[in-house]
C-alpha positions as CSV (number, residue, x, y, z in Angstrom):
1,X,60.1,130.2,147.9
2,X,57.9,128.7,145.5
3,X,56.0,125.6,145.7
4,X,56.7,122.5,143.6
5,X,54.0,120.9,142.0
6,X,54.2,117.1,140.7
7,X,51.5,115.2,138.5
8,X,51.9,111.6,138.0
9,X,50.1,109.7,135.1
10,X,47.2,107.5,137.0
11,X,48.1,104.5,134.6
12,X,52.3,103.4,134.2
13,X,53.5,105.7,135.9
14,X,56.4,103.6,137.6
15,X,56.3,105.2,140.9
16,X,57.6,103.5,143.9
17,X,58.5,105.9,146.6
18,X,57.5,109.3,146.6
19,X,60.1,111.0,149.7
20,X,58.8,114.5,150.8
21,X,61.2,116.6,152.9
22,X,59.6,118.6,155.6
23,X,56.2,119.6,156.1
24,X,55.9,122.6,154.1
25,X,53.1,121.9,151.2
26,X,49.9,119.5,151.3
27,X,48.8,116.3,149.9
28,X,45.4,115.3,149.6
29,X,43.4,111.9,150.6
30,X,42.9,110.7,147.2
31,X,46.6,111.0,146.2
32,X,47.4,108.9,149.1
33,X,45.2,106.2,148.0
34,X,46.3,106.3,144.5
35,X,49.9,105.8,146.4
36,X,48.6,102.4,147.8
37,X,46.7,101.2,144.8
38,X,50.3,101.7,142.7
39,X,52.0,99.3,146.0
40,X,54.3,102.4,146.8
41,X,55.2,104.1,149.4
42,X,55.1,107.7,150.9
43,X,57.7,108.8,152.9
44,X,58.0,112.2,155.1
45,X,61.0,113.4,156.6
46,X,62.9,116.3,158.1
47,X,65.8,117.8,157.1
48,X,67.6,116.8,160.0
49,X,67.5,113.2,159.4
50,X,64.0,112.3,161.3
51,X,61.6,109.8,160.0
52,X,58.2,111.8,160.8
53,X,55.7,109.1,158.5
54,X,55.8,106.1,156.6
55,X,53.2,104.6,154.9
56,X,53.4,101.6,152.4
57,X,51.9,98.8,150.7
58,X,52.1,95.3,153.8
59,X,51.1,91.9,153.8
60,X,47.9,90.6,155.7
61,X,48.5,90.7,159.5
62,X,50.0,87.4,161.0
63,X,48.6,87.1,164.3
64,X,50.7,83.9,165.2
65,X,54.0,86.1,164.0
66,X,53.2,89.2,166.0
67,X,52.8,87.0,168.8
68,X,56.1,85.2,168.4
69,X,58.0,88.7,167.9
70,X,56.1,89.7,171.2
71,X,57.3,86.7,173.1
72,X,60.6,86.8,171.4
73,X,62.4,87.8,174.6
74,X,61.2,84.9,176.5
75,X,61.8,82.1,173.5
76,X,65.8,83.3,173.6
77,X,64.6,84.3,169.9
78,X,65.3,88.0,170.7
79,X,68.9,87.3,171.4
80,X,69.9,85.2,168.6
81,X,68.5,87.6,166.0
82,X,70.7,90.5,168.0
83,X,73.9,88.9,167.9
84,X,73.5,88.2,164.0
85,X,72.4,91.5,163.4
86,X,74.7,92.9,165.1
87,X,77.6,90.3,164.1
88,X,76.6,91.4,160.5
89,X,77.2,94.8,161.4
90,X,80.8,94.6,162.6
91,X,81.7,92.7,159.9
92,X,80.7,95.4,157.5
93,X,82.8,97.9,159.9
94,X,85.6,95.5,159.7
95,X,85.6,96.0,156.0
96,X,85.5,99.7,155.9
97,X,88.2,100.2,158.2
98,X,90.4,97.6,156.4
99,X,89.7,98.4,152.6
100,X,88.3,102.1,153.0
101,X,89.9,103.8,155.8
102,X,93.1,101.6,156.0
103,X,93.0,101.1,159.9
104,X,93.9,97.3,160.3
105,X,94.6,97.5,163.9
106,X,91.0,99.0,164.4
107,X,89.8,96.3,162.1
108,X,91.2,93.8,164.2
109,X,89.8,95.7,167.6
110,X,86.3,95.3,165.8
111,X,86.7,91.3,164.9
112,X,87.5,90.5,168.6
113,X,84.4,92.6,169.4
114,X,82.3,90.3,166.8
115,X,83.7,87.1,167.7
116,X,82.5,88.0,171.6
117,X,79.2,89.3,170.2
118,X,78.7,85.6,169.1
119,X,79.1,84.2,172.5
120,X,76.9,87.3,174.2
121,X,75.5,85.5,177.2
122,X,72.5,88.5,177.2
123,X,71.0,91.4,175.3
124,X,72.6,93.9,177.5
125,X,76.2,92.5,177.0
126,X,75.2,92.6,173.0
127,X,74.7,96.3,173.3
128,X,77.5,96.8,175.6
129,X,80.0,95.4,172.8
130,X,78.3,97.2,170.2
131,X,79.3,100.6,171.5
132,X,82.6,99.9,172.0
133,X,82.8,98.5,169.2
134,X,81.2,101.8,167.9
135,X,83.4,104.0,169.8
136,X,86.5,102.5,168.2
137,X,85.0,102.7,164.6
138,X,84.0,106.5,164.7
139,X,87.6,107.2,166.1
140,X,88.8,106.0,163.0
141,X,86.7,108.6,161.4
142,X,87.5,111.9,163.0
143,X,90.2,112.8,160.9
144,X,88.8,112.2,157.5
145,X,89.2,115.3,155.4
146,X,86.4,116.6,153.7
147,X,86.6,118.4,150.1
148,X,84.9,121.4,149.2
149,X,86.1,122.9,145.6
150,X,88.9,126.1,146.2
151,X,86.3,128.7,145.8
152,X,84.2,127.4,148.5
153,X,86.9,126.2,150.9
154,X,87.7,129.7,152.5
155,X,83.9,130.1,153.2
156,X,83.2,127.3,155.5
157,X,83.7,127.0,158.9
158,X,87.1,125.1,159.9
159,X,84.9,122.2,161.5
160,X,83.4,121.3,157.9
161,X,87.0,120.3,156.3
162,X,86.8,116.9,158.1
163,X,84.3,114.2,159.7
164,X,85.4,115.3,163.5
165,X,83.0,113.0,165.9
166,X,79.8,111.7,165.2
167,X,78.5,113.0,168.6
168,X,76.8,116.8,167.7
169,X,77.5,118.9,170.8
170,X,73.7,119.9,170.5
171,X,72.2,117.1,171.6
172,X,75.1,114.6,172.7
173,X,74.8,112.0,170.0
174,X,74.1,112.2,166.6
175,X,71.1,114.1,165.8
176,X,71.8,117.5,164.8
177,X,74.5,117.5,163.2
178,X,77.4,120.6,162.7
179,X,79.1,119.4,159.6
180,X,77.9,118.5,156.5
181,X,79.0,114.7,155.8
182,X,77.5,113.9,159.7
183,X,74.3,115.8,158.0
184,X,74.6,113.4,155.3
185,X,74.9,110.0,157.1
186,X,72.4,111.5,159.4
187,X,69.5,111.5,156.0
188,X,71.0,108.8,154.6
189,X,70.1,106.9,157.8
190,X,66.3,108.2,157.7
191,X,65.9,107.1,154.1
192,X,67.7,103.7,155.2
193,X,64.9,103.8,158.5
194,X,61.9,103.9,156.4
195,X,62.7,101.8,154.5
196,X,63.1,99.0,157.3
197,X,59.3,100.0,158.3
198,X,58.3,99.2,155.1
199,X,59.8,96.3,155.0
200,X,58.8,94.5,158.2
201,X,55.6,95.6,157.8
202,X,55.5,93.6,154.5
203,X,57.2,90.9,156.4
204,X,53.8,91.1,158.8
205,X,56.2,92.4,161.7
206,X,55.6,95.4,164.2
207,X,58.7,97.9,164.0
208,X,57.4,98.8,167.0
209,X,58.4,95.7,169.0
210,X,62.5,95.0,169.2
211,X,65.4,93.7,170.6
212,X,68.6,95.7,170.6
213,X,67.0,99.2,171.0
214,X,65.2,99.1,173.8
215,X,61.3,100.3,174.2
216,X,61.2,104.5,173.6
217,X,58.2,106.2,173.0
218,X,57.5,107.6,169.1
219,X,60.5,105.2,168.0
220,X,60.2,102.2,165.9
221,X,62.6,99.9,167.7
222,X,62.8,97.2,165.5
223,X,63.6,99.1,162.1
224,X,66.7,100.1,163.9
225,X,67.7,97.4,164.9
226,X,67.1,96.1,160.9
227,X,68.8,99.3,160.2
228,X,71.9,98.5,161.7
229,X,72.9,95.3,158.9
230,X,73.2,98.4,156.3
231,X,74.6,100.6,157.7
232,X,78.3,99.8,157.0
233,X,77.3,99.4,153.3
234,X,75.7,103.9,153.7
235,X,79.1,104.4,155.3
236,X,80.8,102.9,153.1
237,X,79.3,104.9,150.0
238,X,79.0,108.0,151.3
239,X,82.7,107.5,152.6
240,X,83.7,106.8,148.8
241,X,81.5,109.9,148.1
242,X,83.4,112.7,150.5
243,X,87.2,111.3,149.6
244,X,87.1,111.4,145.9
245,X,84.3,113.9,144.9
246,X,83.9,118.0,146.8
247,X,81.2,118.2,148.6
248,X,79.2,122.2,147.5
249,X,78.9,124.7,150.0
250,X,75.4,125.7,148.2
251,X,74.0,122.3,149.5
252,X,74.1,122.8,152.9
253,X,73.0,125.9,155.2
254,X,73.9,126.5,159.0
255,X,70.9,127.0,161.6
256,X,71.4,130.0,164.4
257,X,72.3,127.1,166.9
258,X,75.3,125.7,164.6
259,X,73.5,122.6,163.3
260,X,74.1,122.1,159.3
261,X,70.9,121.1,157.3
262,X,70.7,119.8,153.7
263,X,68.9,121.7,150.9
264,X,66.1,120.6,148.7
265,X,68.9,119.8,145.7
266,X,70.9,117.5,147.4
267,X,68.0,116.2,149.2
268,X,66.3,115.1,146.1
269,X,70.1,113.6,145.1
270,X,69.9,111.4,148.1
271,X,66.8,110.4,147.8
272,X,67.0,108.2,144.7
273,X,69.0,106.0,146.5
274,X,66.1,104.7,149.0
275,X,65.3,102.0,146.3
276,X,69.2,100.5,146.9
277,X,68.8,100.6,150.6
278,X,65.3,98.8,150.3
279,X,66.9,95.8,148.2
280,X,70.0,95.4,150.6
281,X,67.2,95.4,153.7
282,X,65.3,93.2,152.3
283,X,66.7,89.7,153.0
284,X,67.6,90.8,156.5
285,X,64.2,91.4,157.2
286,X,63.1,88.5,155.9
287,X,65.6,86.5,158.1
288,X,63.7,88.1,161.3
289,X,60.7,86.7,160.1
290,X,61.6,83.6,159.0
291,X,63.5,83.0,162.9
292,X,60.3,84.0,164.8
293,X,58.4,81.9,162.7
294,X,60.4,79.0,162.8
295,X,60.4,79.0,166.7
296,X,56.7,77.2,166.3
297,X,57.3,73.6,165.7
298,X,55.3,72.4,162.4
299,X,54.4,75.9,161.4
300,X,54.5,76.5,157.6
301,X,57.2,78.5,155.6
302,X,56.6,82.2,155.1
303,X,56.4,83.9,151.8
304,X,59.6,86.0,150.7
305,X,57.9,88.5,149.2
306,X,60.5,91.1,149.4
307,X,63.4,89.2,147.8
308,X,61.4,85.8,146.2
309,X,64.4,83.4,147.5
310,X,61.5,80.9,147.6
311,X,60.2,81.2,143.5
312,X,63.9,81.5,143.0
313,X,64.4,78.3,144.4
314,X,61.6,76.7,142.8
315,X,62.9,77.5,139.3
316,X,66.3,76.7,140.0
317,X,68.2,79.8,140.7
318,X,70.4,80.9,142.9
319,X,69.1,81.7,146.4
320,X,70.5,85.3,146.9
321,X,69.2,87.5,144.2
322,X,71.2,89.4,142.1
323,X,74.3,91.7,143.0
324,X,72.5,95.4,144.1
325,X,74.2,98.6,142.1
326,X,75.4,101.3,144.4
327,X,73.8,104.6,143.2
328,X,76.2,106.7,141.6
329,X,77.1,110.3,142.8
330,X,77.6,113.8,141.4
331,X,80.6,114.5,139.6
332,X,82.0,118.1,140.2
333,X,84.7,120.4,139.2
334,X,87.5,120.4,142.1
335,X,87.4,124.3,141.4
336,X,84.5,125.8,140.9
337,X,82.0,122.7,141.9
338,X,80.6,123.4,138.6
339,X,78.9,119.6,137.3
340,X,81.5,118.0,135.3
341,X,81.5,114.5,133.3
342,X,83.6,111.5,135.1
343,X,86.7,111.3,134.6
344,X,87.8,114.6,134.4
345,X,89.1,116.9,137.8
346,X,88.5,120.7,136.5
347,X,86.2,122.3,134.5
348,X,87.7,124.1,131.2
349,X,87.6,126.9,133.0
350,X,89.1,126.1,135.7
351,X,91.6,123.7,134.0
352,X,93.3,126.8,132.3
353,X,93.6,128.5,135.2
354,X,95.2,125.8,136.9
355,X,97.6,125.5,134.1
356,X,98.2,129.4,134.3
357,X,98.9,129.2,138.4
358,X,101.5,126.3,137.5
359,X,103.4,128.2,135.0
360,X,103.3,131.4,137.8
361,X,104.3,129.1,140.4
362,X,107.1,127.5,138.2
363,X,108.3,131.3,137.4
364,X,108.4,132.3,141.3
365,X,110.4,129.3,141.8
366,X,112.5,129.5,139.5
367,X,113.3,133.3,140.7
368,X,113.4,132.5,144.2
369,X,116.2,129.5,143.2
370,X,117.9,132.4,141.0
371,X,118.0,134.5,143.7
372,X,118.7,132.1,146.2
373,X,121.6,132.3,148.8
374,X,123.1,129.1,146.9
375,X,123.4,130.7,143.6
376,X,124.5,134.0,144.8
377,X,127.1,132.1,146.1
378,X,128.0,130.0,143.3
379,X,127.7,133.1,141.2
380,X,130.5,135.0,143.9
381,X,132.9,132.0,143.4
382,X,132.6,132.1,139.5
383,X,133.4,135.7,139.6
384,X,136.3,135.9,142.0
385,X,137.7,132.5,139.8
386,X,137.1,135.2,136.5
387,X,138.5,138.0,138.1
388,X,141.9,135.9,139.5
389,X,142.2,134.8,135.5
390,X,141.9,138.1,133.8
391,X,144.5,139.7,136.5
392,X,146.9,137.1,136.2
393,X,146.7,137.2,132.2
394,X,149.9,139.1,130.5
395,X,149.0,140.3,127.1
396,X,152.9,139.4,126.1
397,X,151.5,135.7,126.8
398,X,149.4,136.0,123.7
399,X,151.1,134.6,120.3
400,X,152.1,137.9,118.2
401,X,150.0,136.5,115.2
402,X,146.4,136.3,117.3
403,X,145.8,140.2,116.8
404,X,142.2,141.7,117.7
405,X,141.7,142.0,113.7
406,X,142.7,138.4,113.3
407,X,140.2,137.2,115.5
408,X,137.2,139.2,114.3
409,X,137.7,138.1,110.7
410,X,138.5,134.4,110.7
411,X,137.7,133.4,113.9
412,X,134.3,134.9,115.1
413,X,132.4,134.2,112.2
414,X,133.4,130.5,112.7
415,X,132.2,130.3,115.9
416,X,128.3,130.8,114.8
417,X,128.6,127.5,113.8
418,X,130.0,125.7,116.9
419,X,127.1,124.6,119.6
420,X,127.1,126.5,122.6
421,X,128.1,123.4,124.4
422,X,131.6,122.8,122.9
423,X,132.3,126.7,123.3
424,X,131.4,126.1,126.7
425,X,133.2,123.6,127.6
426,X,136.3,124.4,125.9
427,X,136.8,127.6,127.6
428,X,135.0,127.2,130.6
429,X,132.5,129.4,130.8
430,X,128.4,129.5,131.6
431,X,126.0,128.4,128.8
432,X,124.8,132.1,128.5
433,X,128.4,133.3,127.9
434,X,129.2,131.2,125.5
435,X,125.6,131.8,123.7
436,X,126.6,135.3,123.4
437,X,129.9,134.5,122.0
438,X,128.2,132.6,119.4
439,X,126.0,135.7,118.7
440,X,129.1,137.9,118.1
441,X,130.1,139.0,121.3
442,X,133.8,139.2,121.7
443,X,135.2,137.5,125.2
444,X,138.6,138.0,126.7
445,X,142.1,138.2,124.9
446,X,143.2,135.2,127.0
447,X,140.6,133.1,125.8
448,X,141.0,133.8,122.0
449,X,143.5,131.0,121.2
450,X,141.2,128.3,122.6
451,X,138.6,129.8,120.4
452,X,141.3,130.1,117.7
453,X,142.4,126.1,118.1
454,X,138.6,125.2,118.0
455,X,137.5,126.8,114.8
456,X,141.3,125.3,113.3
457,X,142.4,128.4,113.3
458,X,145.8,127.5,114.7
């Protein structure tokens, strides 16, 4: 495979976060101190949804707020930041389930789980309700469908044509994922992750040091517990994503073990969304701070760097900031999975062909009710009910003047200018039959005088 090379302009060139996936390729000293000159960040992570570095611009260190956030567990600070951030959480799972995934009896199972959060009496009962609360909400999931356009459906495995459990049999939880949308909450997560690093440590927090994950080596506790207010809004999108839009079999691949990994493409795709995640992880990080800080008497207010609530304030605006968009996705054919504008299902391509199947499908239906038991014996009755006529007709019933020559001179030709529906009803008959008569053909003696009486012969 060939390497990708990428040159940024040392003056405007915009850059905020430069995400490389894997470790395959090299970047040198000076590139990484350009990075933190230009206040960005650079992010490294694996393909299976692992943070492996983070490195971004952070505010001096705050020795009195490191201290706080170390004593945090002793203060009762550490539980009343869980049980918000966890609160938060539910009631983003709440939503999902009730607008999204149209579960309200779930949704209700996950309120009465929030409202008992709030009254959590310790940090182990808080993480006790959050997995059940979890349990419930991933149920909910399982049976999701997953798209994939027609030409790619028959070439994935069974397991990829819906959510199935967020635990990967691999590993037991969900690292290593086996389907692709589990792949994709899995990066979405570690774009999500680093950005909570960078955000506490502009805060002048260690993500090291938290509260509802407890202490594991290499493992930033507190970003995931930051994590864990945004991630019902990633569910939520990607959610949108995989109901409405196919998902390409060219975007994923399948390791020898079974677990599904994303390729560079989609990747990339994902990884313009980082900037969203940062913005919507950005007061919640803040309200951390803020909460250790406050727990010193007389102490200051801290900056808000991240969302400037405070210079907000100052000139009169609102205190939230603005509304964050959520990043759009990738439009493609429900066929082919060719790229295809919004609005429209099919490529052209694949809309005629569509249109050509429905026209064959109409056709076979249309035989197969033609040839249908029903109509054969519909078709049985209309003959025996023909056959019973023409026996029990006596040509000595016919008037003496309606002769055969009679009728094909001043009758007939009449009868091209009757519609096939009065002929049809006047004598009985199907709407074929009485097309043909139109056309020439001559029916049965006994039915000439109705025929005759129509035209005013008679």
């Amino acid at each position: 495979m060939d390497r990708r090379k990428i040159r940024f302009a040392r003056v405007g060139s915009g850059l905020q976060r430069l995400v490389c996936v894997s470790d395959d390729g090299t970047i040198s000293l000076s590139a990484l101190r350009w990075i933190t000159e230009q206040k960005a960040a650079f992010v490294l992570l694996q393909r299976d949804g692992r943070v492996l570095s983070v490195c971004g611009p952070a505010s001096p260190s705050q020795a009195r707020l490191r201290r706080a956030q170390a004593l945090a567990h002793h203060t009762g600070k550490a539980l009343e930041i869980s049980r918000k951030l966890i609160s938060v959480k539910l009631e983003g799972e709440e939503l999902v389930l009730r607008e999204q995934l149209q579960q309200p009896s779930v949704a209700n199972l996950i309120a009465h789980f929030r409202q008992r959060v709030a009254d959590a009496e310790n940090l182990d009962r808080v993480r006790s309700l959050e997995a059940s609360a979890a349990k419930n909400y991933w149920n909910a999931w399982s049976e999701v469908p997953i798209l994939f356009p027609r030409k790619d459906t028959r070439r994935v495995p069974d397991h990829w044509l819906k959510f199935g459990s967020r635990h990967s049999p691999i590993t037991g939880g969900p690292r290593l994922a086996i389907n692709p949308p589990n792949a994709l909450l899995n990066y979405c997560f570690a774009l999500a992750e680093s950005e909570c690093r960078m955000a506490l440590s502009a805060c002048g927090l260690d993500p090291g040091i938290g509260f509802v994950h407890l202490d594991t080596a290499n493992r930033d506790s507190l970003a995931l517990d930051l994590l864990e207010t945004i991630r019902p809004s990633i569910e939520a999108w990607l959610l949108n994503w995989i109901t409405r839009e196919s998902l390409r079999r060219s975007d994923f691949f399948e390791t020898g073990s079974g677990n599904c990994r994303l390729r560079s493409g989609i990747c990339s795709q994902l990884s313009e969304t980082a900037p969203t995640w940062g913005a919507l992880v950005a007061p919640w990080a803040e309200y951390v701070a803020h909460t250790l800080w406050t727990s010193r008497s007389g102490s200051n207010s801290l900056a808000t760097r991240l969302t400037q609530r405070h210079k907000r304030e100052a000139k009169g605006r609102a205190s939230m900031p603005p509304s964050i968009p959520i990043p759009k996705r990738e439009h493609l054919c429900r066929g082919c999975g060719k790229r295809i504008r919004s609005g429209r299902v099919n490529c052209a391509l694949c809309a005629i062909d569509n249109a050509t199947k429905n026209m064959l499908d109409a056709a076979r239906i249309g035989r197969l009710k033609a040839n249908g038991l029903e109509a054969q014996r519909k078709r049985a009755s209309t003959n025996r009910k023909n056959a019973l006529a023409q026996h029990a007709w006596k040509p000595s019933d016919q008037p003496a003047w309606l002769s055969q020559e009679l009728f094909e001179q001043n009758i007939q030709p009449r009868l091209a200018n009757v519609p096939t529906s009065v002929i049809r009803s006047s004598i009985g008959v199907s709407r074929g039959y009485a097309s043909k008569i139109r056309q020439g053909y001559r029916p049965h003696p006994r039915q000439w005088l109705a025929l005759a009486a129509l035209v005013g012969v008679v």
